[in-house]
C-alpha positions in Angstrom: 13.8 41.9 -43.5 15.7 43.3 -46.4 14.3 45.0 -49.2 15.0 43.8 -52.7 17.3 46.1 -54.2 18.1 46.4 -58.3 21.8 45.3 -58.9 22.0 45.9 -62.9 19.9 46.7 -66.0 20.7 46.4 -69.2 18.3 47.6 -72.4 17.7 44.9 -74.8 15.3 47.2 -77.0 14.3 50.7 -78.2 11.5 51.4 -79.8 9.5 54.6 -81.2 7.0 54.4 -78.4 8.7 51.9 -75.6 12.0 50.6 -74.6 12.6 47.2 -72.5 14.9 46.8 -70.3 16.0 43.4 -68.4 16.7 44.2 -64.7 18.7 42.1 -62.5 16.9 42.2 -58.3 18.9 40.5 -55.8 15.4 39.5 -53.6 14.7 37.2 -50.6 17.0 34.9 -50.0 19.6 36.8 -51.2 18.6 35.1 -54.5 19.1 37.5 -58.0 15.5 37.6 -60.5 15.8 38.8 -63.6 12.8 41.1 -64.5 11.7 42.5 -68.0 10.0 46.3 -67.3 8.6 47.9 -70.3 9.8 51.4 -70.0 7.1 54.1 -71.1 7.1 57.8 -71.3 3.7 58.6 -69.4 0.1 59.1 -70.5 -2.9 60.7 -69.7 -6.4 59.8 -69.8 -9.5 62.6 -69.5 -13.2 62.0 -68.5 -15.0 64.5 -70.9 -18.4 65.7 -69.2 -21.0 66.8 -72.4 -23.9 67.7 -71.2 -24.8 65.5 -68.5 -22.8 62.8 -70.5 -19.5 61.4 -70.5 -17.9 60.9 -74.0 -16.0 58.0 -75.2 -13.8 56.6 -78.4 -14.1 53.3 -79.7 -11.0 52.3 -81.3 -9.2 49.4 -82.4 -6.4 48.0 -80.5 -4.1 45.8 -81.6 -1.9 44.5 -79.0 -5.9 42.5 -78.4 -6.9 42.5 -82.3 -10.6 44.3 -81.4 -11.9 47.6 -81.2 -13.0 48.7 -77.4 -14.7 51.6 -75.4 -12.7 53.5 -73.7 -11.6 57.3 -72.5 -9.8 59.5 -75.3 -6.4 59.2 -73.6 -2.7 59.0 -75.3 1.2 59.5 -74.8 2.6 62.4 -73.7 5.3 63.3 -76.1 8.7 64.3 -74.9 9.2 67.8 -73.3 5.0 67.9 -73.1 3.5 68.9 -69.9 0.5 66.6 -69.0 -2.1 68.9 -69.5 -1.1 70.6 -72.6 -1.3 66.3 -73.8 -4.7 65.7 -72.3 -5.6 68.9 -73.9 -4.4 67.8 -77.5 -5.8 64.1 -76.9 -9.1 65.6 -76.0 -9.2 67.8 -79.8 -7.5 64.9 -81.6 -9.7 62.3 -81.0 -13.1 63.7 -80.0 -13.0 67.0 -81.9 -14.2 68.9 -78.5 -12.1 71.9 -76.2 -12.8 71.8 -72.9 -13.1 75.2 -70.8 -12.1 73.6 -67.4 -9.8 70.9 -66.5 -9.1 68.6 -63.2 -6.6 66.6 -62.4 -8.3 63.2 -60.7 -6.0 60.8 -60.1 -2.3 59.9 -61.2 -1.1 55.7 -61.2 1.0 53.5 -62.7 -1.4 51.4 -65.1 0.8 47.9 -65.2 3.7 48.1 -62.3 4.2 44.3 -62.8 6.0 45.2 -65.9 5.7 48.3 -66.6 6.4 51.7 -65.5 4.3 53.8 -67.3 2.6 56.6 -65.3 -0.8 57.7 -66.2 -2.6 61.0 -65.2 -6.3 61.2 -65.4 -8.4 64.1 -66.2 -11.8 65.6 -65.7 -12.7 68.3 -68.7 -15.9 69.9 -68.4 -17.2 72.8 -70.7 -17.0 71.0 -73.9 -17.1 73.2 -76.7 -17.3 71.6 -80.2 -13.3 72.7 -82.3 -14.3 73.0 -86.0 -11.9 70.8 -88.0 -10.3 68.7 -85.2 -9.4 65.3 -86.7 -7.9 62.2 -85.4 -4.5 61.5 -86.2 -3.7 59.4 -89.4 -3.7 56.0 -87.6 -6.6 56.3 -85.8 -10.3 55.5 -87.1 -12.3 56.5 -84.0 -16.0 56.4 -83.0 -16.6 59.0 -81.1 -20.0 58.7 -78.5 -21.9 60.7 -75.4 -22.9 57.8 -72.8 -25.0 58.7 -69.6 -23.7 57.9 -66.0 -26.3 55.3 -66.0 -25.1 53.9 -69.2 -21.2 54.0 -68.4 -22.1 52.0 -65.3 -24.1 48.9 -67.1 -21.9 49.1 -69.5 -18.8 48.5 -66.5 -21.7 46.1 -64.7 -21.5 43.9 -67.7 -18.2 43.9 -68.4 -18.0 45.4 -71.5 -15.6 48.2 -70.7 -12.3 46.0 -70.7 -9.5 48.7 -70.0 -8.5 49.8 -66.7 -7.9 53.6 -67.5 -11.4 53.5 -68.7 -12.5 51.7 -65.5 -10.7 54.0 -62.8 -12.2 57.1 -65.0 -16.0 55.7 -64.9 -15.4 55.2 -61.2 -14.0 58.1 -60.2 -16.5 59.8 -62.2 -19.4 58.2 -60.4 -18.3 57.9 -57.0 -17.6 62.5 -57.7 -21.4 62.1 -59.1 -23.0 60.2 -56.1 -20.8 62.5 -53.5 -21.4 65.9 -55.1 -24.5 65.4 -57.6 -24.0 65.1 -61.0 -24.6 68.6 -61.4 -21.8 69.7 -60.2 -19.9 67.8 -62.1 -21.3 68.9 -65.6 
């Protein structure tokens, strides 16, 4: 069986944060798709342990015009190492350094479309950064949830975005395997 194999793409726009790009595959059949892939510079998402607790930002999102739950996470900027972006995400929009830092899991969060490639964190050792503020856009709500809490609140369906939901996860499967002490 042959593989589908990209014949031409062309950008159709550029944007500040994104560009899209309309691919040509030539697929099964020998037939040619046209595709539209969003074309992203990478993100990272961290899982901030305080105190037995794992913090969270609500924010408002406009791309679904309501404010949701959700791990501090953003966009790492161009020449930024992923780390040294979780880091800065972290201050920015909780306000907290963390002391040590694990990498947990790196995917792509929308392959459909999309290749954006997103690196999740665990920080531990929060320490409180005096000053820290979000950035101009950003009104965030800033909150400590227990384990027990994240996971209702996954249960139920009220944690909507899947960066958030691989995070919790991870997070609690590491709990129930190692004890949530030894994740804190």
């Amino acid at each position: 069986m042959l593989r589908p194999r990209l014949i031409s793409s062309r950008r159709l726009y550029s944007g500040r944060l994104v560009r899209l790009d309309l691919l040509q595959v030539r697929g099964v059949g020998d037939r040619i798709h046209d595709r539209e892939v969003v074309r992203h510079p990478g993100a990272v998402a961290i899982v901030p342990l305080l105190d037995g607790k794992v913090l969270l930002v609500r924010q408002y999102r406009a791309p679904i015009d309501k404010e949701i739950w959700e791990l501090p996470a953003g966009t790492i900027e161009p020449g930024e190492e992923p780390l040294e972006c979780a880091k800065r995400e972290l201050e920015e929009e909780t306000g907290y350094r963390a002391r040590e830092w694990r990498k947990l899991a790196e995917f792509y969060t929308t392959p459909g479309f999309c290749d954006e490639r997103m690196l999740l964190f665990l920080a531990r050792g929060l320490e409180p950064r005096p000053g820290a503020r979000p950035a101009e856009e950003e009104s965030l709500e800033v909150r400590a949830f227990t384990f027990a809490e994240a996971k209702q609140m996954l249960l139920r369906g009220e944690l909507e975005d899947a960066k958030t939901i691989i995070g919790l996860v991870m997070g609690l499967a590491l709990a129930a395997d190692k004890g949530l002490d030894k994740l804190v």
